[in-house]
C-alpha positions in Angstrom: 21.0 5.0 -20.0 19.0 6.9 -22.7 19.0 3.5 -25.3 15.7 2.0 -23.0 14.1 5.3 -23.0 12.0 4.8 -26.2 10.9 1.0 -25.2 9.7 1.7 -21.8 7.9 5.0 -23.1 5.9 2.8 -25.7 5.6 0.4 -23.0 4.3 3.0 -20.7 2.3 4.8 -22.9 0.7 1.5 -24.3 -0.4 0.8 -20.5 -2.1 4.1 -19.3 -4.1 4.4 -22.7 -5.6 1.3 -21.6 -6.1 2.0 -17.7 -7.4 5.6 -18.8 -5.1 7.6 -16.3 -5.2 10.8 -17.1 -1.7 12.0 -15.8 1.6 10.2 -14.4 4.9 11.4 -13.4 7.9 9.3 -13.8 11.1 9.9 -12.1 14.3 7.5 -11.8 17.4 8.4 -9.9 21.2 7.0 -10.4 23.8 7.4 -7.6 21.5 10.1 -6.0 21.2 12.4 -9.2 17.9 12.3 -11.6 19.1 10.5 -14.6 15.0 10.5 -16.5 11.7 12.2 -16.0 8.8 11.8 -18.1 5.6 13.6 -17.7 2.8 11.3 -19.5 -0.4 13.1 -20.1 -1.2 16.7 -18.1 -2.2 17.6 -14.7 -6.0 18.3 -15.5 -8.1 18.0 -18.8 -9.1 21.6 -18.6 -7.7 23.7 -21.3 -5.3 25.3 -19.2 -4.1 22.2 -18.3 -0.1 22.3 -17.6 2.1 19.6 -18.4 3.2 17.3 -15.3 7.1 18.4 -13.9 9.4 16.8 -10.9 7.2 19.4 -8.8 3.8 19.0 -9.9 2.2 17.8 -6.5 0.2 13.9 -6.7 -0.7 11.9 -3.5 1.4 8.7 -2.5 -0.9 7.1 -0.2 0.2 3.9 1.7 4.2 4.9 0.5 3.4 7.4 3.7 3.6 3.3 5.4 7.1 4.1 4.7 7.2 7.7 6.6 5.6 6.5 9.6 8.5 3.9 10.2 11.1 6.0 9.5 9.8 8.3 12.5 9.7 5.0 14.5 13.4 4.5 13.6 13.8 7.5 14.8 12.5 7.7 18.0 14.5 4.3 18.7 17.6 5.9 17.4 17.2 9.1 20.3 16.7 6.1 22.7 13.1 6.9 23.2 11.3 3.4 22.6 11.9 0.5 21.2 10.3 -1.2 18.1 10.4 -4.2 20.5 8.4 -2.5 23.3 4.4 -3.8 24.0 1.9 -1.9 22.0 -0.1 -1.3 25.3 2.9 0.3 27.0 2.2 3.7 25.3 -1.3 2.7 24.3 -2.6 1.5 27.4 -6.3 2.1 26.7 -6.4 -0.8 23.4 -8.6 -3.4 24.2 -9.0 -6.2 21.7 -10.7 -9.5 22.1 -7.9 -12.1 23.1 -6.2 -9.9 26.1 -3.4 -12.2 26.3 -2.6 -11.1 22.5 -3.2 -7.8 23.3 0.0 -8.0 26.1 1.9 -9.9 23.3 1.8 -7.7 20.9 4.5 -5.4 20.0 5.4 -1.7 18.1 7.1 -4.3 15.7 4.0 -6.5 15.1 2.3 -3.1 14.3 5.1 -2.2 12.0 5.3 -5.6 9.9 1.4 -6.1 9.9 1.4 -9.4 11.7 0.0 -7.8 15.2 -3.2 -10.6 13.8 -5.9 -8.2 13.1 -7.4 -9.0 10.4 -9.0 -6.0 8.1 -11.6 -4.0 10.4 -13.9 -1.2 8.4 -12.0 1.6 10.3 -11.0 3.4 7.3 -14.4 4.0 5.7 -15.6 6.0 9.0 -12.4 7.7 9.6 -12.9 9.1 5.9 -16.1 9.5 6.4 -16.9 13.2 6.6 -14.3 14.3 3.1 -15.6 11.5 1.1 -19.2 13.4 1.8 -18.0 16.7 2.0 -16.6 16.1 -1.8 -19.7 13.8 -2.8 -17.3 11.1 -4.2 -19.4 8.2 -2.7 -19.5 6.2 -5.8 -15.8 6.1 -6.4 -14.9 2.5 -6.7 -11.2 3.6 -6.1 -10.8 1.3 -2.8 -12.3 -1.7 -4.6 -14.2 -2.0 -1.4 -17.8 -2.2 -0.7 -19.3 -0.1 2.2 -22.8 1.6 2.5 -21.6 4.9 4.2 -24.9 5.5 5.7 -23.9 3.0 8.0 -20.6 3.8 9.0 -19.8 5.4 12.1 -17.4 8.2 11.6 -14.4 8.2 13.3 -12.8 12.2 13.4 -9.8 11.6 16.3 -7.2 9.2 17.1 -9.4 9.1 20.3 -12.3 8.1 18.7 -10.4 5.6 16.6 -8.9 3.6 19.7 -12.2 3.8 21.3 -14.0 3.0 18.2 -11.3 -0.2 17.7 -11.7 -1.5 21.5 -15.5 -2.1 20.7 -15.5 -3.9 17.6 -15.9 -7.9 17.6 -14.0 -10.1 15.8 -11.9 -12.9 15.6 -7.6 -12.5 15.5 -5.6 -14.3 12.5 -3.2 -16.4 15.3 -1.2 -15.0 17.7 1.3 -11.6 17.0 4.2 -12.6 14.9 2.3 -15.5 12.8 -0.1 -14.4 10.7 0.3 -11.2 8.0 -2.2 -9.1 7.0 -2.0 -5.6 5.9 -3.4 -3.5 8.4 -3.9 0.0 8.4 -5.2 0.1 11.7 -1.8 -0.7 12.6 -0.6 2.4 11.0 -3.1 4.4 12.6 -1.7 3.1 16.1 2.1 4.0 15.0 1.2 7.6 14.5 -0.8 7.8 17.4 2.6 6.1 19.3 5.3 8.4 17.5 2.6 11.7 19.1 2.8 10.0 23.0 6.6 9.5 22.5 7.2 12.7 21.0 5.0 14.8 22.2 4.0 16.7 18.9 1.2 15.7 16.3 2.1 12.8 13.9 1.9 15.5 10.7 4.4 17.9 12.8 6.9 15.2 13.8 7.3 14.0 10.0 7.7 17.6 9.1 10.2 18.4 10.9 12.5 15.0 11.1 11.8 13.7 7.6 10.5 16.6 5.0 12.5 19.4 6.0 15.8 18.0 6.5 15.5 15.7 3.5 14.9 19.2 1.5 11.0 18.1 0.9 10.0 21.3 -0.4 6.9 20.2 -1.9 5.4 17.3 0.5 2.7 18.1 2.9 -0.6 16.0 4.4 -3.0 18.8 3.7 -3.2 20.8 0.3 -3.2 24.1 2.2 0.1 23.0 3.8 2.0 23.2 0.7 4.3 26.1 -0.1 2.1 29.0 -2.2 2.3 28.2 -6.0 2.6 24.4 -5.7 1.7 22.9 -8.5 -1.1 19.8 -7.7 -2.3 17.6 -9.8 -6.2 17.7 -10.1 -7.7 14.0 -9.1 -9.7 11.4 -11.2 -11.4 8.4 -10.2 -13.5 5.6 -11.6 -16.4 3.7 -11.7 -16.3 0.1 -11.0 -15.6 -2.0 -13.8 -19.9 -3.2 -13.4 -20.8 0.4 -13.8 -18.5 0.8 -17.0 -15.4 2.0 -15.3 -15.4 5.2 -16.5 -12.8 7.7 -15.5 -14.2 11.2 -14.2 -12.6 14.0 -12.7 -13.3 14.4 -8.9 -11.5 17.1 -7.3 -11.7 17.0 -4.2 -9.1 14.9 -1.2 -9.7 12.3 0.4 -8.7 12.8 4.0 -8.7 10.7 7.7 -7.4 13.0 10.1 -7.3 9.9 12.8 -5.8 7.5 10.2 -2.9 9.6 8.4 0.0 7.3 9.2 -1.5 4.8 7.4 -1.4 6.8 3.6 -2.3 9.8 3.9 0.9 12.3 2.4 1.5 14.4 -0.8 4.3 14.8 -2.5 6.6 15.3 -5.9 8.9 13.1 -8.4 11.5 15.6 -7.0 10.9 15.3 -3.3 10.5 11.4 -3.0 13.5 10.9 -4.7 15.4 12.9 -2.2 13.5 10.5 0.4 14.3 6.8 -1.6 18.1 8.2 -0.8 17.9 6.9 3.1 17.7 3.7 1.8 20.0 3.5 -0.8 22.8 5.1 1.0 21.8 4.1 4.6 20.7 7.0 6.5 22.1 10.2 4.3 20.2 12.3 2.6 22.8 14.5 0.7 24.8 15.3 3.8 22.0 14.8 6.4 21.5 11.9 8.3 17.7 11.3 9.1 18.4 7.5 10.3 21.2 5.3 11.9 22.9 2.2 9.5 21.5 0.1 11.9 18.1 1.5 11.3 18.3 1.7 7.8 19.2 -2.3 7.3 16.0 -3.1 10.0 13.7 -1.3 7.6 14.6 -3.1 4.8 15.1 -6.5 6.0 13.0 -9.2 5.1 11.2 -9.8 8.6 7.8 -11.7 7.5 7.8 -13.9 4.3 4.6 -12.9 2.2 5.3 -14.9 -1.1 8.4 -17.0 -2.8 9.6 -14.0 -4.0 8.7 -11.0 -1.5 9.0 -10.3 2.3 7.8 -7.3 4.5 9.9 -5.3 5.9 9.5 -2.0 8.0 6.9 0.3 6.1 8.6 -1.5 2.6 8.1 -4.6 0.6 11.4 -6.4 0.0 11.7 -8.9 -3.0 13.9 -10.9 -4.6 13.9 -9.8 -8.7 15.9 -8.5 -11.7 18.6 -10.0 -10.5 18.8 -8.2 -7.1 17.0 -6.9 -3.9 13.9 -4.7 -5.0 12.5 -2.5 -1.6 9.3 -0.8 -2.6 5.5 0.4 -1.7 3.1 1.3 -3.6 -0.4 3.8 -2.5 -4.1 3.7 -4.2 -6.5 5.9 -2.6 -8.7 7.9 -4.8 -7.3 9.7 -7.4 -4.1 8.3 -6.3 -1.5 5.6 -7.4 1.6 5.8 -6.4 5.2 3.7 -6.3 8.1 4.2 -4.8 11.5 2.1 -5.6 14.9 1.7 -4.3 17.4 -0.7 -6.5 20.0 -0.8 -4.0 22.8 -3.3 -6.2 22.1 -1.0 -9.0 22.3 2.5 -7.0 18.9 3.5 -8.1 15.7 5.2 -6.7 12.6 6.1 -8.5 9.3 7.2 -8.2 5.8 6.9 -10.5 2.7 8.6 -9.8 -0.8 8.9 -11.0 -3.7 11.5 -10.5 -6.1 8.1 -11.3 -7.0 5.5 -9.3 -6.2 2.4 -11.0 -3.3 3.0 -12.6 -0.5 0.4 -13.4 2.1 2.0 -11.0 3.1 -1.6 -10.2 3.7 -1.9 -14.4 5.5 0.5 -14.6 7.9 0.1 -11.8 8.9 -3.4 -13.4 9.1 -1.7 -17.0 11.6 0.5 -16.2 13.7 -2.2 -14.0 13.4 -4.5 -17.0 14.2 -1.3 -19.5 17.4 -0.3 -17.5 18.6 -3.7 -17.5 18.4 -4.6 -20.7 15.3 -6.5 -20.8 12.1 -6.6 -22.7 10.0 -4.5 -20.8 7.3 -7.0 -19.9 9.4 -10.1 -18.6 8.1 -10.9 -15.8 9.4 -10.0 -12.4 8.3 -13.1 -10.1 8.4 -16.3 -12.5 5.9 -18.7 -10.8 6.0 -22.3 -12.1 2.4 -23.9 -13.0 1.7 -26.5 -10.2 -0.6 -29.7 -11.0 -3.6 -29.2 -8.9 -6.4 -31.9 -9.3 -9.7 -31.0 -10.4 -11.1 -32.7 -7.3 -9.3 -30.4 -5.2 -11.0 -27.7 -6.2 -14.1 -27.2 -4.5 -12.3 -27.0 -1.2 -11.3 -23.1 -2.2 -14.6 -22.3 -3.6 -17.1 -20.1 -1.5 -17.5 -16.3 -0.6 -15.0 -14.7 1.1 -15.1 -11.2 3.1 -13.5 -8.3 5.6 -15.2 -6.5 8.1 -13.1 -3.5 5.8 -15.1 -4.2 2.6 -14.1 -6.8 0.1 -15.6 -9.5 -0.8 -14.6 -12.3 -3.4 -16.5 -14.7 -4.2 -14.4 -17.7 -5.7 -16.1 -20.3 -8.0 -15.1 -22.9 -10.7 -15.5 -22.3 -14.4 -14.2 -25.2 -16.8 -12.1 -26.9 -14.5 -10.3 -23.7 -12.8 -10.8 -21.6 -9.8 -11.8 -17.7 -11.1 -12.2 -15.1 -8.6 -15.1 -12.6 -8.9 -14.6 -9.4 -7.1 -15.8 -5.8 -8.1 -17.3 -6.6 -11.3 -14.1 -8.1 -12.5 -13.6 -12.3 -13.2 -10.2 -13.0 -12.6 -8.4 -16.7 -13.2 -6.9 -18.0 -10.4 -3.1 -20.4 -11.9 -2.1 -23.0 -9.1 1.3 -22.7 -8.1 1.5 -24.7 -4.7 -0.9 -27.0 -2.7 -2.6 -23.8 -1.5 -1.4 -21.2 -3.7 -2.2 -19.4 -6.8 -1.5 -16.1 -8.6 -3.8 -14.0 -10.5 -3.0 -11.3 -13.4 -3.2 -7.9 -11.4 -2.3 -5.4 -14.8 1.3 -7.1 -16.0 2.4 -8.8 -13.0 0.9 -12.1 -11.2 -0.2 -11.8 -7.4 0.8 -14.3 -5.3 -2.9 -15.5 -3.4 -2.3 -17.9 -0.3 -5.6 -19.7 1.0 -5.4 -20.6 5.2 -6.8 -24.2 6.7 -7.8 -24.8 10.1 -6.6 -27.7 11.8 -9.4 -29.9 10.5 -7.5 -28.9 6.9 -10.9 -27.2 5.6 -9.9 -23.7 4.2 -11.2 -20.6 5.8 -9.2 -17.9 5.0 -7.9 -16.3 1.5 -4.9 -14.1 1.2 -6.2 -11.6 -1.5 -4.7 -8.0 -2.1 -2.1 -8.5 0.6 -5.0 -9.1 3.1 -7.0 -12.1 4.6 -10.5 -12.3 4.2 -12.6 -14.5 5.7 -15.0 -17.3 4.2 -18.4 -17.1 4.7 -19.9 -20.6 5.9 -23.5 -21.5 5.7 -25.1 -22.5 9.7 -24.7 -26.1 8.7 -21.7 -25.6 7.3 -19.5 -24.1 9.8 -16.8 -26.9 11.2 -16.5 -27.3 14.7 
């Protein structure tokens, strides 16, 4: 394998200058046994600074998606519950605005993020008290806007279900019809897998996932890990408005309610050993941690969310180099993580960043295209241009928002649609009657906009999520 090993490090290289990450870990598997690491850049910019290993510690927030299904899995597995069961049989206390969607909706829905709720600010107060406790209010590593004064802060899974059943708001259709990534979902998994189990969210993965997949090095909370881990000191940024500079910021972000939604650490070393339930279908070395059966209904392709990729259980599935890619990626501050299974080709990998904002996504496809032979750069999901009339285009324009944070305000600019969020003006290329893609780092995003049954369009599919347009009074259609 070692002739694409100098083309994907230039690549690489060549792609964290430029997204200033300070340090990245990148681990590929073959068959089960490490076949490349590379450590790019050092743990820290101190002067003691040590260089990055399989072992050095990053976080991999929202690949923890991943975690939380496999303990569903395994609860269904043991005959405990059902990924089919209601939602409100072992969370009886969720109230939501449509009751009749509330009784329709199912551990699955949660699972697939097409339960219909659409982003809610949960997160924000749930983080609350580490983002103040480590002063990182300014980090623009969410790419979400929130004034923190005015977020209520949400400490227990308690006070998150009673914190959900209060908001207002309106759901994307009915459970089953409408994806949009949720991690208020996630949060109600791991509340589920503690009711079923009857131990803490944190404990149950401990025991059925990390210890007998030989996760030596994987924990939820720093002080968790075994003594003389090796971690990986955080950096953030500054939005690309304030200059986007990169600054070293220490301390965790945490949401002890909300940890089934992203919340894990881990190693190169250790999340390799995990990637093997899926490539060998339950076995990790001679352990089994999930059924076949279990196995092929995480990584089946159960909502469609592009041409080219599908969710699954906890994974992304896609269609690409020339196979079936399963993957998830995490951002959180100071974090950006990937993790990869290649299941046609018997590999597994891993990539992870102690900075926000790095090109995990990048470099993933790199070393797919590397491995196979490619130029590093060809591109993964090859969307053809689609003829869109200039008079079509003010129908898309407008501001839209979530109750989580975003907001994107999309406008014309010689005769094409550019989106403007976060101090950043990206072009929008048609690709269907409703469809575009935008440049995220190397690889194009697939954005889907939503019509009511008038045909006026009210929704934007942006980042995986939908955000809502913001009509003027006289605007609003009926």
């Amino acid at each position: 394998m070692a002739d694409w090993v100098q083309s994907f490090e230039e690549y690489a290289q060549k792609l964290l200058a430029e997204a200033k990450v300070a340090g990245t870990a990148v681990g590929l598997a073959e068959q089960g046994e490490m076949a490349y690491f590379h450590g790019f850049g050092l743990a820290d910019n101190t002067e003691d600074a040590k260089a990055l290993t399989p072992d050095t510690v990053f976080g991999i927030g929202s690949a923890t998606k991943s975690f939380t299904c496999v303990a569903i899995m395994q609860l269904q597995d043991a005959g405990k519950l059902s990924v089919h069961d209601p939602v409100n049989k072992y969370l009886p206390e969720l109230r939501t605005p449509n009751e009749a969607y509330t009784r329709e909706m199912t551990i699955h829905h949660l699972m697939t993020h097409t339960a219909g709720f659409p982003p809610l600010d949960t997160l924000a107060g749930a983080m609350k008290r580490s983002i103040l406790k480590g002063g990182d209010v300014k980090s623009s590593s969410s790419g979400l806007e929130f004034d923190l004064d005015k977020v209520e802060e949400i400490n227990t899974k308690e006070e998150f279900m009673a914190y959900i059943g209060k908001l207002d708001y309106e759901f994307l259709g009915a459970p089953g019809t409408e994806f949009s990534y949720s991690n208020d979902s996630y949060a109600m998994l791991g509340l589920i897998i503690e009711r079923v189990s009857g131990i803490s969210y944190e404990q149950f993965v401990h025991d059925h996932i990390l210890v007998p997949a030989g996760m030596k090095n994987s924990a939820f909370l720093v002080e968790d890990l075994p003594e003389g881990a090796e971690v990986a000191t955080l950096f953030t940024r500054k939005s690309p408005k304030d200059g986007g500079e990169v600054y070293r910021s220490p301390s965790w972000w945490d949401s002890p309610s909300m940890r089934s939604a992203g919340f894990l650490k881990s190693t190169i070393h250790d999340l390799l050993r995990y990637t093997e339930i899926f490539r060998t279908g339950g076995l990790v070395g001679e352990n089994r941690l999930l059924s076949l059966e279990s196995v092929q209904a995480m990584i089946a392709p159960h909502f469609p969310i592009s041409p080219f990729q599908a969710y699954g259980y906890g994974l992304f599935v896609a269609n690409c180099h020339d196979g079936t890619l399963i993957e998830h990626g995490g951002a959180i501050k100071g974090v950006a993580a990937q993790i990869f299974v290649f299941p046609e080709r018997g590999l597994t990998g891993a990539i992870l960043m102690n900075t926000d904002g790095g090109p995990m996504a990048d470099l993933m496809h790199g070393i797919l295209n590397a491995t196979n032979g490619r130029t590093t750069d060809t591109v993964p999901f090859p969307y053809p241009d689609y003829e869109l009339a200039v008079e079509a285009l003010p129908a898309f324009t407008g501001e839209y928002r979530s109750s989580e944070g975003a907001i994107v305000s999309v406008e014309i600019e010689e005769n094409e649609l550019v989106a403007k969020s976060n101090g950043m003006n990206i072009p929008l290329r048609p690709v269907g009657e409703d469809s575009f893609v935008m440049k995220r780092g190397e690889t194009d995003m697939f954005i889907r906009f939503v019509r009511d049954e008038a045909g006026v369009v009210t929704r934007m599919g942006f980042g995986g999520r939908q955000l809502v347009k913001v009509f003027a009074e006289k605007e609003q259609t009926v």
